[in-house]
N, C-alpha and C positions, 0 to 999 in steps of 0.2 A: 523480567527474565524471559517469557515465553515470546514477547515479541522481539526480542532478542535474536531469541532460535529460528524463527520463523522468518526473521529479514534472510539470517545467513544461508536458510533453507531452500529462501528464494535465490537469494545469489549464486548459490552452488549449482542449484538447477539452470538458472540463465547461462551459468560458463559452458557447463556441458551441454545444453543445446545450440551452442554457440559452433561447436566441433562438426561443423559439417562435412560428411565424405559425398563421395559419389554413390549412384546407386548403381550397384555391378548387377545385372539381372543372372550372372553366369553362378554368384555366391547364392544365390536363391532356389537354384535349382532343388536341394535335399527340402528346404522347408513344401516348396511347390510341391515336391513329387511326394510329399506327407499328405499335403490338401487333397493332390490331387486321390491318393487312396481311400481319403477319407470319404471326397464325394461318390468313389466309386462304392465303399462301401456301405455309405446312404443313399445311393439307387438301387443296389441290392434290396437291400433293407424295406425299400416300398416296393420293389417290385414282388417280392416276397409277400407284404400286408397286402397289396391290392390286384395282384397280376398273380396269385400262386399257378394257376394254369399254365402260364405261361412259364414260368420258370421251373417247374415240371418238364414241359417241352424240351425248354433248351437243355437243362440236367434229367435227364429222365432214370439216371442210377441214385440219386438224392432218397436220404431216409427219410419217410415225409414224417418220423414220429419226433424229427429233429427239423425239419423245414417248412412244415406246411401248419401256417401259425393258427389253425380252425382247431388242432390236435395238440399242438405243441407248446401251449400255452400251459400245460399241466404239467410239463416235465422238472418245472422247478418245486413241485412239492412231494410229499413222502408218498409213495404208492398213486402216484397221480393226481392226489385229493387233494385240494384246497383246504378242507374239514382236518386234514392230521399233522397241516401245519407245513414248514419248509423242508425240504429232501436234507439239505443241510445248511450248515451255518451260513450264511450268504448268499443260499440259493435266491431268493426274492430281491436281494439287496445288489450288494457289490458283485459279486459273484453270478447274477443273472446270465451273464453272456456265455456261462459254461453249458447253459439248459435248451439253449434251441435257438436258431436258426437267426431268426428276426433279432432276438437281443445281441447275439455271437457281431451282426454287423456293424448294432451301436454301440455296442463295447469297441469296436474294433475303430468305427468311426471318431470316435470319442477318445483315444489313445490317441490317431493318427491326428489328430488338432493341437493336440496338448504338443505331440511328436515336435510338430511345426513349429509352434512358439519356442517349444524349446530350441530347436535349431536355428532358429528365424537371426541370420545379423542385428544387432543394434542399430535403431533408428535414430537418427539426428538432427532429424529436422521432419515437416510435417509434409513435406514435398517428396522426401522419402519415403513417408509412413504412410501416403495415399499411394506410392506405386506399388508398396508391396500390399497393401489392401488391394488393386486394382487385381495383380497379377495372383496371388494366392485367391482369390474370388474365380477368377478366370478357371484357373486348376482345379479347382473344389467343381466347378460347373462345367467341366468336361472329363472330369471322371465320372460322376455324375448320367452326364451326358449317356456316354461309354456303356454304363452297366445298364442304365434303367430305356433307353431307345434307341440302341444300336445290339447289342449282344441278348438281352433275354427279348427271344421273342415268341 
């Protein structure tokens, strides 16, 4: 019986990857402009861990008690202390990206991926499935780009 299931599992897979469309690059637009916030939001994000000086500069009204990750690394426990445990339920865990700076953009990075797949058209073949790998890579690397050596400087 299971090789059964697994022939027709195969052949149902073989029909629909059989349904080739075209690739519209105009339908990709929303997933791209997901990627591409996400990489903007993971150049922040290091520029943040390794340039805080610098992004001080370019933001110079920024709470450093919430952006500058030598400080703000504390903000996710009770009274600042690591020793009294999490500020609240999910502060260390899911909820990290509410406590400072650095996590606020991998939370935000990390939404805005998910954002993409979810928006992403259906792929139908593998010729499609490497353009929009080509062109979402593209987006992700000039937002990217964008935040971490063009604007914080």
């Amino acid at each position: 019986m299971e090789k059964i299931s697994l022939i027709i599992l195969m052949l149902i897979s073989t029909l629909s990857w059989g349904q080739q469309r075209e690739f519209k690059l105009i339908e990709e637009i929303p997933s791209m402009s997901a990627m591409f916030l996400a990489g903007a939001f993971n150049g922040v994000s290091q520029d943040v861990l390794f340039h805080y000086n610098e992004f001080e500069n370019t933001f110079p009204n920024t709470d450093p008690q919430f952006w500058d990750p030598s400080i703000s690394w504390v903000n996710k426990y009770k009274n600042q202390d690591p020793l009294q445990g999490a500020r609240f339920p999910g502060s260390t865990t899911i909820l990290v990206g509410t406590t400072d700076g650095y996590h606020a953009m991998l939370s935000s990075r990390d939404i805005m991926i998910v954002t993409s797949i979810a928006l992403s058209s259906k792929s139908r073949s593998w010729k499609h499935f490497l353009k929009k790998t080509a062109v979402y890579t593209l987006a992700y690397g000039a937002g990217f780009h964008l935040t971490y050596r063009t604007i914080i400087k």
